[in-house]
VMD Tcl script that builds the backbone (N, CA, C; Angstrom):
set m [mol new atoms 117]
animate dup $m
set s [atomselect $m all]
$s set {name element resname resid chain x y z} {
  {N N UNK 1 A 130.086 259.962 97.133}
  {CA C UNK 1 A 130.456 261.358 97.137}
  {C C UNK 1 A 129.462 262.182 96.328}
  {N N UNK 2 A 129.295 261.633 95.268}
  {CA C UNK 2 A 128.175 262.480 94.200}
  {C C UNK 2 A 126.807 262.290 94.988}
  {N N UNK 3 A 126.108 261.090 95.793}
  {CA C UNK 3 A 125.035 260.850 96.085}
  {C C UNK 3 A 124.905 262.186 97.210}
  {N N UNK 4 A 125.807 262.243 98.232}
  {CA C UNK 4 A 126.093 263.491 99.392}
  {C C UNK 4 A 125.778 264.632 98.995}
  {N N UNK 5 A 126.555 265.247 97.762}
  {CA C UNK 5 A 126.390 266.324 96.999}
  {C C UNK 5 A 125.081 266.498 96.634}
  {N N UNK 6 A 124.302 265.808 96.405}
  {CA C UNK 6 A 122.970 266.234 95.825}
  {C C UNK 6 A 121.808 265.705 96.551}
  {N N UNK 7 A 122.661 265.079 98.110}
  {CA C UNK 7 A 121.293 264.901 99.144}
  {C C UNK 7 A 120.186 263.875 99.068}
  {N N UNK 8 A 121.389 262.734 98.319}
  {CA C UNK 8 A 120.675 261.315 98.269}
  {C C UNK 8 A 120.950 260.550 98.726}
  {N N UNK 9 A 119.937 259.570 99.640}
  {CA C UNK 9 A 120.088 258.969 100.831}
  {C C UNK 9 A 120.844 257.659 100.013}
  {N N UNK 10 A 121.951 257.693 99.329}
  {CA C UNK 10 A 122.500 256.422 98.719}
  {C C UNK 10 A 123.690 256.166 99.382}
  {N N UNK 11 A 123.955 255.025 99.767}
  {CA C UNK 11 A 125.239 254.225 100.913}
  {C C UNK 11 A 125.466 253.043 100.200}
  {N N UNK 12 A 126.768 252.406 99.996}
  {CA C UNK 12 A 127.156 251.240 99.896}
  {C C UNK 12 A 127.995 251.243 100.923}
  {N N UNK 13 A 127.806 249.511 101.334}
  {CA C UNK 13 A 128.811 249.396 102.696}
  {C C UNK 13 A 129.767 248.563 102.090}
  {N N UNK 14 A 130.874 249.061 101.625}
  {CA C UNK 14 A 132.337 248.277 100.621}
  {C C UNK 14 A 132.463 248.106 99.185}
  {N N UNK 15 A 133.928 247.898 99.409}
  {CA C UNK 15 A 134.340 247.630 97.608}
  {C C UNK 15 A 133.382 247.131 96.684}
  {N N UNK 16 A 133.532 245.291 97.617}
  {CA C UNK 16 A 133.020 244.407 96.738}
  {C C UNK 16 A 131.449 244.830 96.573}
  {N N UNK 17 A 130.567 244.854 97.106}
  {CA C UNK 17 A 129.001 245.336 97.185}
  {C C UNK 17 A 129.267 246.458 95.869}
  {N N UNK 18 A 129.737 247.414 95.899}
  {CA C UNK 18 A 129.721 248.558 95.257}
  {C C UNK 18 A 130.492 248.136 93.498}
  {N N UNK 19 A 131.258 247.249 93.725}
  {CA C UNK 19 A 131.947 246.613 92.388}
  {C C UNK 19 A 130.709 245.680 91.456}
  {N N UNK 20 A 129.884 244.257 92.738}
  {CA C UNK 20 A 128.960 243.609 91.988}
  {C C UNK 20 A 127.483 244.613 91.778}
  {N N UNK 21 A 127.359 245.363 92.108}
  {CA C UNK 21 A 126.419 246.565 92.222}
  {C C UNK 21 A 126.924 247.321 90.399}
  {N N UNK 22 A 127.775 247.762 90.386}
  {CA C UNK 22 A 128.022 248.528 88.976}
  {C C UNK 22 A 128.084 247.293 88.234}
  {N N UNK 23 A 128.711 245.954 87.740}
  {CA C UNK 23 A 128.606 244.936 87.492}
  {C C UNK 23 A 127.271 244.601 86.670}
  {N N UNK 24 A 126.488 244.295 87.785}
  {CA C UNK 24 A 124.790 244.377 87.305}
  {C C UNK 24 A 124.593 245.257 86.805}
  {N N UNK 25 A 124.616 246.659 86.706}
  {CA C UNK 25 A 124.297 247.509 86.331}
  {C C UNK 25 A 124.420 248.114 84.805}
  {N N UNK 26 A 125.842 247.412 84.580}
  {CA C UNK 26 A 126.392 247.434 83.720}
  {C C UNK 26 A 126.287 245.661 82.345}
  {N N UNK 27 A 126.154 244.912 83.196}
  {CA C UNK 27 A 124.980 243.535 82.401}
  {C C UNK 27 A 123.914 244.438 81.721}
  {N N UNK 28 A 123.260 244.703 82.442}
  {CA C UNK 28 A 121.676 244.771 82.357}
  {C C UNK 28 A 121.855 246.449 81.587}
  {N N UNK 29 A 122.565 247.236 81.546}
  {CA C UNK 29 A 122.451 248.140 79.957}
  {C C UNK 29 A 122.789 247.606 78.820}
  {N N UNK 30 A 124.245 246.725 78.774}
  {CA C UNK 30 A 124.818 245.862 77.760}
  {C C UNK 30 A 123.392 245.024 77.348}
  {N N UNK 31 A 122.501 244.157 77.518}
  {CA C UNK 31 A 121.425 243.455 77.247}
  {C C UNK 31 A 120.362 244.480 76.831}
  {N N UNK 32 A 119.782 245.334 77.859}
  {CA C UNK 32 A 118.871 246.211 76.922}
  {C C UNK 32 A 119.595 246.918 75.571}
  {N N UNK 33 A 120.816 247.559 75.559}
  {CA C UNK 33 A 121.187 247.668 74.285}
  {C C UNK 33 A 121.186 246.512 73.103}
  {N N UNK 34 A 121.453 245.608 73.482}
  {CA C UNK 34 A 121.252 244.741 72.638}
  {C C UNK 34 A 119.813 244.302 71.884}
  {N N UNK 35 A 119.344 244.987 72.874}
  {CA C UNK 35 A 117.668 244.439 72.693}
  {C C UNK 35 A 116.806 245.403 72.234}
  {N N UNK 36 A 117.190 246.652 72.236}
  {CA C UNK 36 A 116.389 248.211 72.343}
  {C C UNK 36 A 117.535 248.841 71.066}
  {N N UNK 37 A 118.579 247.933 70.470}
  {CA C UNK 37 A 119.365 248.424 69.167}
  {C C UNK 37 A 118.711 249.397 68.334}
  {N N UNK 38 A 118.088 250.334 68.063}
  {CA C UNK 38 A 117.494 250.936 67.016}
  {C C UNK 38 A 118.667 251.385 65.699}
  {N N UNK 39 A 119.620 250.841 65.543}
  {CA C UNK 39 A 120.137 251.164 64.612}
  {C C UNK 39 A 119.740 250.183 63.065}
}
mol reanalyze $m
mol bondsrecalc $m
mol representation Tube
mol addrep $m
């Protein structure tokens, strides 16, 4: 819905795709935070 709105050619075809899709997405900030910590 947000990708439409702003005229980006972005599609997932289903739940699951779109669930392990944020998933990864969400690994892989959790790890660079861990790694890129500047506190």
């Amino acid at each position: 819905w947000v990708s439409d709105k702003f005229d980006l050619s972005f599609h997932v075809d289903g739940f699951w795709p779109a669930l392990l899709g944020a998933l990864v997405v969400s690994l892989v900030s959790w790890f660079l935070n861990l790694i890129l910590d500047r506190d």
